[in-house]
C-alpha positions as CSV (number, residue, x, y, z in Angstrom):
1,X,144.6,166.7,119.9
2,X,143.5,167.1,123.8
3,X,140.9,170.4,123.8
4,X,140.9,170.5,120.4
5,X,137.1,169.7,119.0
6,X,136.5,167.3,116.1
7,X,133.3,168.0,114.0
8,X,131.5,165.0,112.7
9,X,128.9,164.9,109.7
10,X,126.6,162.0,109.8
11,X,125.3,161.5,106.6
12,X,122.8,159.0,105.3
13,X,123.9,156.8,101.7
14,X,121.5,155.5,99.8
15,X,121.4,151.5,101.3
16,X,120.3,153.4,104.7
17,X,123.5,152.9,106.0
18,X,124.7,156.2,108.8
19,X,128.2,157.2,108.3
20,X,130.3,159.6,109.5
21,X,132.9,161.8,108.3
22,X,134.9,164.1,110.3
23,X,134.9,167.7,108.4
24,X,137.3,171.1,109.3
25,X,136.1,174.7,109.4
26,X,136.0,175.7,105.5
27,X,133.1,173.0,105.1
28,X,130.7,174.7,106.8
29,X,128.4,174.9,103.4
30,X,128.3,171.0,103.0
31,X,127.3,171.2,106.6
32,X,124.4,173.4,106.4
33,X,123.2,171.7,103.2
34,X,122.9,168.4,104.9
35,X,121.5,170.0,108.0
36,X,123.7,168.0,110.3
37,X,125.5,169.2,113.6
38,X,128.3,169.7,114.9
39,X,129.0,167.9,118.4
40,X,131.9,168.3,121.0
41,X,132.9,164.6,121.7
42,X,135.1,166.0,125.0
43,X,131.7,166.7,126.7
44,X,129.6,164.1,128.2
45,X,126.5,165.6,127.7
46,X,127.4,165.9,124.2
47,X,127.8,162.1,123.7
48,X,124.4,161.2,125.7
49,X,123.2,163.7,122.7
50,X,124.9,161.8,120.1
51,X,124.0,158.7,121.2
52,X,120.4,159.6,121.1
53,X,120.4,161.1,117.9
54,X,121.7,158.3,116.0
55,X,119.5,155.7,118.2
56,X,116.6,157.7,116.8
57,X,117.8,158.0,113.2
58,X,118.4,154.4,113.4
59,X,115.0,153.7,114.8
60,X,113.7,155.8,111.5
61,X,116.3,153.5,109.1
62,X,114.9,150.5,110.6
63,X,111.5,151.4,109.9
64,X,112.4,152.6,106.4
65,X,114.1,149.6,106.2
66,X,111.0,147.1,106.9
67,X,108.7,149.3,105.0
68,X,111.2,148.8,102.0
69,X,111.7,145.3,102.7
70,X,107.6,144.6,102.3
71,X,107.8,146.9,99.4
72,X,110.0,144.5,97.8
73,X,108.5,141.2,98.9
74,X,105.2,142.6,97.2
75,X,106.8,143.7,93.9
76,X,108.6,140.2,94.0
77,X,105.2,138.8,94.6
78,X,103.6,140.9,91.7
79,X,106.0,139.9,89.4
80,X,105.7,136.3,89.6
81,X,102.2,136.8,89.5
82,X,102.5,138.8,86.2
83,X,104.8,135.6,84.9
84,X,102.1,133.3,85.6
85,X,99.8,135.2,84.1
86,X,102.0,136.2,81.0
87,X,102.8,132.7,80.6
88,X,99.1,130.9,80.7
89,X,97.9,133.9,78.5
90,X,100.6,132.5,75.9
91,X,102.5,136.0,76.0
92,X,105.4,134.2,77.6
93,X,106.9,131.1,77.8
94,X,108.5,129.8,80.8
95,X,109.2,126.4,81.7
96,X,108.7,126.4,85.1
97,X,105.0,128.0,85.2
98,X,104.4,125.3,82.8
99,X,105.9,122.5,84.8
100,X,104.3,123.6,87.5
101,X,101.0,124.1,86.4
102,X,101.0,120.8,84.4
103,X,102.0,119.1,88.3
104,X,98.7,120.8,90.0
105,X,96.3,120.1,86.5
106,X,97.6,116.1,87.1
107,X,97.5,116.1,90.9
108,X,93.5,117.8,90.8
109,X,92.6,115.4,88.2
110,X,94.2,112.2,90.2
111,X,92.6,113.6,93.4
112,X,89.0,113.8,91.6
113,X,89.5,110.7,89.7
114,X,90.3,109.1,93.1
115,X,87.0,110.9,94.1
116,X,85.1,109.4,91.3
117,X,86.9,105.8,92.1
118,X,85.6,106.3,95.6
119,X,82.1,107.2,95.5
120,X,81.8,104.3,92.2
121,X,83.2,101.9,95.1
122,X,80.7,102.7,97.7
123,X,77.8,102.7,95.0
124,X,79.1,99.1,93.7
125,X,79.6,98.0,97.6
126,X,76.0,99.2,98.4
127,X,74.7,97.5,95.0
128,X,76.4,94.3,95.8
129,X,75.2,94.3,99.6
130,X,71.8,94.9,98.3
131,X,72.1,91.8,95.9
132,X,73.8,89.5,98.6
133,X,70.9,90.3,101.0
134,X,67.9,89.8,98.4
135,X,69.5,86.4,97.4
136,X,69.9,85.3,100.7
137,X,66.4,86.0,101.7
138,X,65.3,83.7,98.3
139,X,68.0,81.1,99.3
140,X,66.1,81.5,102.9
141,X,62.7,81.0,101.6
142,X,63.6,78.4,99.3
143,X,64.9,76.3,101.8
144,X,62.1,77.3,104.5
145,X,59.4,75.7,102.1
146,X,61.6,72.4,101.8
147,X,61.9,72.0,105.3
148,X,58.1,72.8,105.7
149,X,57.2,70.0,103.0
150,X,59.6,67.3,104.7
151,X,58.0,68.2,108.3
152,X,54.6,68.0,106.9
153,X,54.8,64.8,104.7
154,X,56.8,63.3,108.0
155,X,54.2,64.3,110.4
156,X,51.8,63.2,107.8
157,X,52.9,59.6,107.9
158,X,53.4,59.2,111.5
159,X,49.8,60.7,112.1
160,X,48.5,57.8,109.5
161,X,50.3,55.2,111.5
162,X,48.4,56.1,114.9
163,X,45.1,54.8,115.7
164,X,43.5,58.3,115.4
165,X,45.1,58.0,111.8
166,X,44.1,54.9,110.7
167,X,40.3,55.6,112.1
168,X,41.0,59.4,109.7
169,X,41.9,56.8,106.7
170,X,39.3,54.4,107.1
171,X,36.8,57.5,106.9
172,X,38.5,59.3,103.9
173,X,38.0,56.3,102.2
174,X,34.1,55.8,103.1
175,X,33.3,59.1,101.7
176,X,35.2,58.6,98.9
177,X,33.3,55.0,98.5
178,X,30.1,57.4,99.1
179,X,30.9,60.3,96.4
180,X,32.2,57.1,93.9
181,X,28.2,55.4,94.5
182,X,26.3,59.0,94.4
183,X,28.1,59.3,90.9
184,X,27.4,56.2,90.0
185,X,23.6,56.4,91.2
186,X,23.2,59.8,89.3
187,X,24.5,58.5,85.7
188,X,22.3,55.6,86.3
189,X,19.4,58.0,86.9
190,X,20.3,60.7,84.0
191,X,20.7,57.4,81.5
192,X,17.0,55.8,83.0
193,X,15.8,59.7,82.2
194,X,16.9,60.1,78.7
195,X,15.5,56.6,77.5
196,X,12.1,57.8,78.7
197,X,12.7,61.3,77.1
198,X,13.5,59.1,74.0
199,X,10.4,56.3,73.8
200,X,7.9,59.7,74.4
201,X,9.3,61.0,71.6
């Protein structure tokens, strides 16, 4: 077949897949009605043309191909959603929209029960510190006044024992005598004073 020149049609199926298919001269009409050319592969200018032409048209597959592939991650998307939503509506049962939903409801109410747990914690460890604290300062008082009461009761006794103490005593117990003999003095006086108020009667 040297000289001779094979005509190629490149057509496009419906995956997006190019393929070829090598035609004679009584197709010309499915030629024309795919609006596809006719290339001499003996020329070398013909095959840089080629080779551009389907390096374009695979550049334009490969973007119909991504734009196709979002197209169908989005309806895939959709559709689950529309499960989901059919199934907690009660229009549709499925098992594993329930499953799953019943495994976030339990982990969100372990998480805020844990929550609740937590902050009941810190209130009961702030309550309990508060309590420690105030009985520890009454415990602290408690035992301040008992050791104040021992110290003064012992320096009481060794201040009675000096001679500065004993001289103290001695005149604690003269006033004392003094008060005890004005008493006595005044009842003596009151009793003289109502006998008289009695006889001028």
């Amino acid at each position: 077949m040297k000289g001779t020149e094979l005509e190629q049609v490149f057509v496009m199926d419906e995956d997006g897949q190019l393929t070829s298919m090598s035609l004679d001269g009584t197709s010309d009409f499915v030629t024309n009605k795919l609006n596809v050319e006719t290339i001499d592969l003996n020329n070398a200018s013909s095959e840089e043309f080629f080779t551009k032409q389907i390096r374009e048209k695979i550049h334009k597959n490969s973007i119909r191909h991504e734009k196709l592939t979002e197209i169908k991650q989005e309806n895939i998307l959709l559709h689950q959603r529309l499960t989901v939503a059919e199934t907690l509506c009660g229009f549709r049962k499925d098992d594993y929209v329930i499953y799953s939903t019943i495994k976030i409801q339990s982990f969100i109410r372990g998480w805020i029960l844990r929550l609740d747990k937590a902050n009941f914690n810190a209130a009961v460890n702030l309550f309990l510190l508060h309590c420690k604290g105030f009985l520890e300062k009454k415990r602290y008082k408690s035992i301040r006044q008992k050791i104040t009461k021992i110290q003064s009761v012992f320096r009481g006794n060794v201040i009675r024992k000096t001679p500065v103490g004993k001289a103290t005593k001695n005149i604690i117990v003269q006033m004392k005598n003094i008060i005890d003999l004005e008493l006595i003095v005044l009842r003596m006086v009151s009793s003289e004073v109502e006998k008289k108020c009695v006889l001028v009667e």
